[in-house]
N, C-alpha and C positions, 0 to 999 in steps of 0.2 A: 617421590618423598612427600609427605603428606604435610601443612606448613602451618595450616589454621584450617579452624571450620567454613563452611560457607556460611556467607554474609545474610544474604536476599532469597527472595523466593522462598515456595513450598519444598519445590522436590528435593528429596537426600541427594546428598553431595557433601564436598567438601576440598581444598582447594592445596593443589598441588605444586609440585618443579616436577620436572623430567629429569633423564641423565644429562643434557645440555644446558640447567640450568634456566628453563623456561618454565614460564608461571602459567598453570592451565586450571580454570575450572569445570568442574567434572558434577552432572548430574547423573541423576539415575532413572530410571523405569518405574515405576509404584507395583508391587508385588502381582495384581490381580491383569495389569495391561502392559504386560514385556513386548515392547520397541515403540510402545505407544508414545510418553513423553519425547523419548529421544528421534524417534522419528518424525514427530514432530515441529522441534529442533530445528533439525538440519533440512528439511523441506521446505519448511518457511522462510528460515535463515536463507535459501538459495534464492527464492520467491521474490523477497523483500529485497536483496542485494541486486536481484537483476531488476526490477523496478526503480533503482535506484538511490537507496535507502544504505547510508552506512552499516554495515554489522560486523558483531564480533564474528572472526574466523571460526567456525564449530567443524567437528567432524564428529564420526561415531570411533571408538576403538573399545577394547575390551579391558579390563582390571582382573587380576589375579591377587584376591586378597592375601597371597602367599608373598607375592613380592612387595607391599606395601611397607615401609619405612614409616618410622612416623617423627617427625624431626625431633630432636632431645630442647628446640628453643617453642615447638608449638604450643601454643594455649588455647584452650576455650572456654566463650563463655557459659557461666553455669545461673541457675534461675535466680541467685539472688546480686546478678548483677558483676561477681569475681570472675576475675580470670586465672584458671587454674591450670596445670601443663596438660595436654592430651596423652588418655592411655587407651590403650587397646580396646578396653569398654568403651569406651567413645567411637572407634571406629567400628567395633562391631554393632553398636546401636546403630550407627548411619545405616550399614548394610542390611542391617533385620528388615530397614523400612524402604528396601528396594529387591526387585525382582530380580533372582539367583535363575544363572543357566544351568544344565542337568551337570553339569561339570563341576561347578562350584566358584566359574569365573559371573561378572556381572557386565552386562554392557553398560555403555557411558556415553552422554554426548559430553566433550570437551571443550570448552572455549578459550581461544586463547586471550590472554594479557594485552591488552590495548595500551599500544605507545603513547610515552607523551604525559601528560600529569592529568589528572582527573578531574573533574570541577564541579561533578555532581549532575545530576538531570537538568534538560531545560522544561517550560511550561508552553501550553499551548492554546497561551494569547502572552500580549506582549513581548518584550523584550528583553537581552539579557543585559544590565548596567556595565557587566566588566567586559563586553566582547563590543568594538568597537565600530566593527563589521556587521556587530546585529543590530539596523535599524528601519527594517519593516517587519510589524510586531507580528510577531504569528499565528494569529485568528485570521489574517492577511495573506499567510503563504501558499499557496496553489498546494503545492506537496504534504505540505499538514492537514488541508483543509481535504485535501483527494484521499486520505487515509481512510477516510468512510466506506468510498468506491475499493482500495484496496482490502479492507479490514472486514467487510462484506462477503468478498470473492472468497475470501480463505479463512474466512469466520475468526478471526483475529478479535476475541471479546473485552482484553485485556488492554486496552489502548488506556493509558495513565500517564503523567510525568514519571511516576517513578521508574515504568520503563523505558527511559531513553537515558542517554547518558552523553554529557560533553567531555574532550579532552580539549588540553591545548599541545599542540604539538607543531611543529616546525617544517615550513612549507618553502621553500627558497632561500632558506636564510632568515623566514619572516614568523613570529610567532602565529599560529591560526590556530582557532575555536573548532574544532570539526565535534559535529552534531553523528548520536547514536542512536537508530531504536535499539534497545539493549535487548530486549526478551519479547522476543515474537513465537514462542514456544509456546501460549496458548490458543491455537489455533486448529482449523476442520476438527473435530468431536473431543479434542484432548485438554484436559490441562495437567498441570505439574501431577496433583495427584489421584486421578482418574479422568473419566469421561466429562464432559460437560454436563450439568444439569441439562434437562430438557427444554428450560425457556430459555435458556443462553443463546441470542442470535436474534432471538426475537420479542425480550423485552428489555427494559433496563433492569440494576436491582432493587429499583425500588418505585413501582407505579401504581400511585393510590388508586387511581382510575379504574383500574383492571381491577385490581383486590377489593373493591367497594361494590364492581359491578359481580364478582364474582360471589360475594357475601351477598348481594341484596338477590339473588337469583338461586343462591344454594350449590351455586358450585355449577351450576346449567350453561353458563354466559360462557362459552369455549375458545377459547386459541387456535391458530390453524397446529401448535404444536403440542396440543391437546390431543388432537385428533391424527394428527399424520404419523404414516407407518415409515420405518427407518432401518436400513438393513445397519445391522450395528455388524463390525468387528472390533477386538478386545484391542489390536495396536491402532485402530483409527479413532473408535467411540459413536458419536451419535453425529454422523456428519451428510446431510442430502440433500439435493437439489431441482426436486420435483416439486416441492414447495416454496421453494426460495423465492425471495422478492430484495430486490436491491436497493430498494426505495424503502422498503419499511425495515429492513436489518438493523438491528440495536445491538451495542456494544452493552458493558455491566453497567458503566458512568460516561454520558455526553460529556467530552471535552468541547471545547468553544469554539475550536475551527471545526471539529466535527458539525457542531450546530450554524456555522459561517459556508459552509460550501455552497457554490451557486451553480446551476447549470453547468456553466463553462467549464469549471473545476470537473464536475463528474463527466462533462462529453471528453477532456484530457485524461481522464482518470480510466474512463471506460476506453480508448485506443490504447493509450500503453497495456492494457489487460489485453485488450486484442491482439497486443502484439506477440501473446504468448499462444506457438501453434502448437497442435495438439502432441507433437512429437516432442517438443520443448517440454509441455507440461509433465509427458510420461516420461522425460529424461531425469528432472527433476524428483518427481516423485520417487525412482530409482532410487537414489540417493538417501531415501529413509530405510534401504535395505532390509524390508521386509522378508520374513521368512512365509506369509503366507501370500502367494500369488495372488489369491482373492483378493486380499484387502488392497494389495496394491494396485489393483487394477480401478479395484471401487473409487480409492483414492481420486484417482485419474481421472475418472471417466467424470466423475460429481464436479470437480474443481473445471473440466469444459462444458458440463450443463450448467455453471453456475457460472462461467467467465459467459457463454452466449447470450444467457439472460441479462446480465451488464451489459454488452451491445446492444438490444431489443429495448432496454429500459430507456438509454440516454444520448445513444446516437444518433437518433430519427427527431430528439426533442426539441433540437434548436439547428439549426442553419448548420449542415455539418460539411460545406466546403472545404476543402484541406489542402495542402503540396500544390499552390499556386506557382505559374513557369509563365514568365515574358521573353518572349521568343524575339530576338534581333530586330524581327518584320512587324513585330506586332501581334504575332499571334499568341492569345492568353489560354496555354490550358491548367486543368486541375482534377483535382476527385472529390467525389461522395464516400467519404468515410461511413456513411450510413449504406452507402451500395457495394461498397468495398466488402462489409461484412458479411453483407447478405443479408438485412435486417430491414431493406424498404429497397422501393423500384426509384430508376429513375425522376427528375423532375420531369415535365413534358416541352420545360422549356428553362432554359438559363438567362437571367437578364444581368449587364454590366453597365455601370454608369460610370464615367470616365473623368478625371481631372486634374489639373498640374497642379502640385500641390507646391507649395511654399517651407522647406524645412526649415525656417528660420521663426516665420510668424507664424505657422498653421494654417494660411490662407489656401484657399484654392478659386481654381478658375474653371468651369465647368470645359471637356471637352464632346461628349456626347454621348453617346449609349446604342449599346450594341446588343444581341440577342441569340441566341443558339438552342437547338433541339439537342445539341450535346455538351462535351464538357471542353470543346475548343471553340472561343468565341474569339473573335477577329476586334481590333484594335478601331477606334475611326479614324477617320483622313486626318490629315497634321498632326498627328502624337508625336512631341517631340521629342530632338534626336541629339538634342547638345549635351556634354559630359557631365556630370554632377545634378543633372534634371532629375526631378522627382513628380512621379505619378501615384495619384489614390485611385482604385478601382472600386466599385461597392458593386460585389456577386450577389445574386439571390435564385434560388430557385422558385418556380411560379408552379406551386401545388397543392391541389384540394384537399390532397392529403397527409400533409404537413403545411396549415399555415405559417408555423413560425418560419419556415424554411424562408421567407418572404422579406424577415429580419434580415438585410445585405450585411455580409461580410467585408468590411475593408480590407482592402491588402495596402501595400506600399511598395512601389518597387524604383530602385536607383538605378539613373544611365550610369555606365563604365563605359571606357574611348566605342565601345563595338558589341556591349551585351547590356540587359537590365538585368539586376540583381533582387532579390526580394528582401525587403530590411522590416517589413512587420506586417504582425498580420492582426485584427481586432475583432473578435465576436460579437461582441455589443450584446453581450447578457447581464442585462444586471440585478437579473429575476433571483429567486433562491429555489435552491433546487426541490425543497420541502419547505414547511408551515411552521416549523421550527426553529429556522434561522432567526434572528433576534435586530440585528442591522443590516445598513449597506454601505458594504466597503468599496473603494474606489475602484472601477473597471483593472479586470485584467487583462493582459493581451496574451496568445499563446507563446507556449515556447517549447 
């Protein structure tokens, strides 16, 4: 039953109950690109939840304007600001301006109703006054700030407060703030209603620089998406990854942690993309249930030329030691998340430097330093062995061809009666990843 119109966004839609009395809203397809918006949707929507990104629940299902109820308490608003009851013209307008199947039903992506009371979008920088849990401002948060590195990978151009969304809703008994990106629907060639313009991904929407260089030349001064060729389909749009660059990808408007991301942020940002293997990605893309094999395939195959280019761009650029193990005896292994990839060769030598560290003041007391052609390097004599002891190690690889790799990694690792434990690990980047970032915010540690 049909309840009100939709609120947000472009795409037609408008916002429902089912027979259960659940509250779902329902967009559509834009007449010229059927399964484009909505598969878009729900591929992302899976994308961004398994990066770890709150979303609303979406699925795809079908509408039969035949069975559509329209409530006898719905209203809409009309252009001079009144709300008046919904009729029949109103929902046939919705559907004029969405892509009809040969049948006469329409697909939909659905989302459901988020628990909990609503409190509107948060911003990305500072803080929110009524959440008392929110107090590192978010130009500061790893996860907002890495949205670049994920907003990049699956061309997400739409990055705004207004698409995010806070509820409060009830966690043990305890009221909690939980954080939404709400509409990740414009993402790889699509938005709500058609394709992406052709500079979307690669400029902002508004850069006098370029428009100044482009006026003072005649139109001569070119873009790489000027010039590059793009196999388009009608449910993907203008989406490729032979050109891509992850370092120069632009959204329509810089948000602030967009502009705040450092190294560290995108080498985190770029493994969790690693972590999507290639059967992962073509599972997902399933899920926009495509009726042309083609595109789905296209889909796929672009979103792993453009997730490998994210490991090539930011793996190899700083110290990418990782999964540190103290072994009972002493012995320290690890990996090259940059070798791991397949995106650089070994160091030709691993160097550690050793010391007790003091969790209380931060002091430490040097113990020595040890050295490896591989990524198991052995402990020195006297590491101690009493319970609650604490060691810092500072790893580096020794390579001509990645100096920063040189920049030691800290680890931290705590005795237990009969094991060490790893309790933190530090990169010590406090560079910014591009010339655009604006300040520097306090070191972060991985996690």
């Amino acid at each position: 039953m049909l309840i009100r119109e939709k609120s947000t966004g472009y795409a037609p839609g408008f916002t429902a109950k089912d027979g259960n009395g659940e509250t779902w809203f329902l967009s559509f397809d834009p007449p010229k690109n059927p399964e484009g918006a909505t598969a878009a949707m729900v591929v992302a929507t899976k994308l961004f939840w398994a990066l770890g990104y709150n979303q609303v629940e979406t699925f795809l299902t079908t509408i039969d304007p035949r069975n559509i109820q329209i409530d006898p308490h719905a209203t809409i608003r009309r252009p001079n600001g009144k709300r008046t009851p919904m009729t029949n013209d109103d929902l046939a307008a919705v559907l004029e301006r969405a892509a009809r199947n040969a049948n006469g039903t329409y697909r939909a992506a659905a989302g459901r109703l988020l628990q909990g009371k609503i409190l509107g979008g948060f911003r990305y920088e500072g803080t929110r006054p009524d959440d008392p849990n929110d107090i590192v401002p978010h130009e500061h948060r790893r996860e907002l700030r890495a949205l670049r590195v994920f907003g990049a990978w699956t061309n997400l151009t739409d990055l705004k407060a207004s698409n995010t969304l806070d509820a409060l809703v009830a966690t043990d008994g305890h009221p909690v703030v939980k954080h939404y990106l709400q509409d990740v629907g414009s993402t790889f060639g699509m938005a709500a209603n058609g394709p992406h313009d052709w500079d979307e991904g690669w400029e902002y929407s508004y850069e006098g620089g370029s428009t100044r260089r482009r006026m003072a030349t005649l139109g001569f001064a070119l873009k790489p998406w000027q010039t590059m060729r793009v196999t388009q389909y009608s449910s993907i749009g203008r989406f490729e990854g032979q050109r891509f660059d992850p370092t120069t990808w632009k959204p329509h408007t810089p948000t602030t942690a967009y502009m705040e991301m450092r190294e560290d942020d995108a080498f985190w940002a770029a493994r969790r993309v690693m972590a999507f293997s290639d059967d992962l990605i073509r599972t997902a893309v399933q899920a926009g249930q495509f009726s042309d094999a083609a595109a789905e395939q296209h889909l796929a195959a672009v979103l792993i030329q453009r997730r490998d280019k994210i490991a090539r761009a930011y793996l190899p650029k700083l110290n990418p030691i990782v999964n540190p193990r103290l072994s009972a005896n002493g012995s320290l292994t690890f990996e090259n998340a940059a070798v791991e990839a397949r995106v650089a060769e070994h160091a030709p030598a691993y160097h550690a430097t050793w010391f007790q560290f003091d969790n209380a003041t931060g002091q430490t007391r040097p113990l020595g330093a040890t050295r490896s052609t591989t990524t198991t390097v052995a402990a020195p004599s006297g590491l101690p062995a009493a319970t609650d002891t604490f060691v810092a190690v500072d790893l580096s690889g020794d390579t001509n061809a990645y100096p920063s790799w040189r920049q030691p990694v800290r680890v931290y690792f705590r005795r237990a009666s009969d094991a060490w434990s790893l309790v933190g690990l530090d990169r010590q980047a406090d560079r910014p990843a591009t010339a655009d970032r604006r300040s520097t915010p306090t070191r972060d540690h991985d996690r």
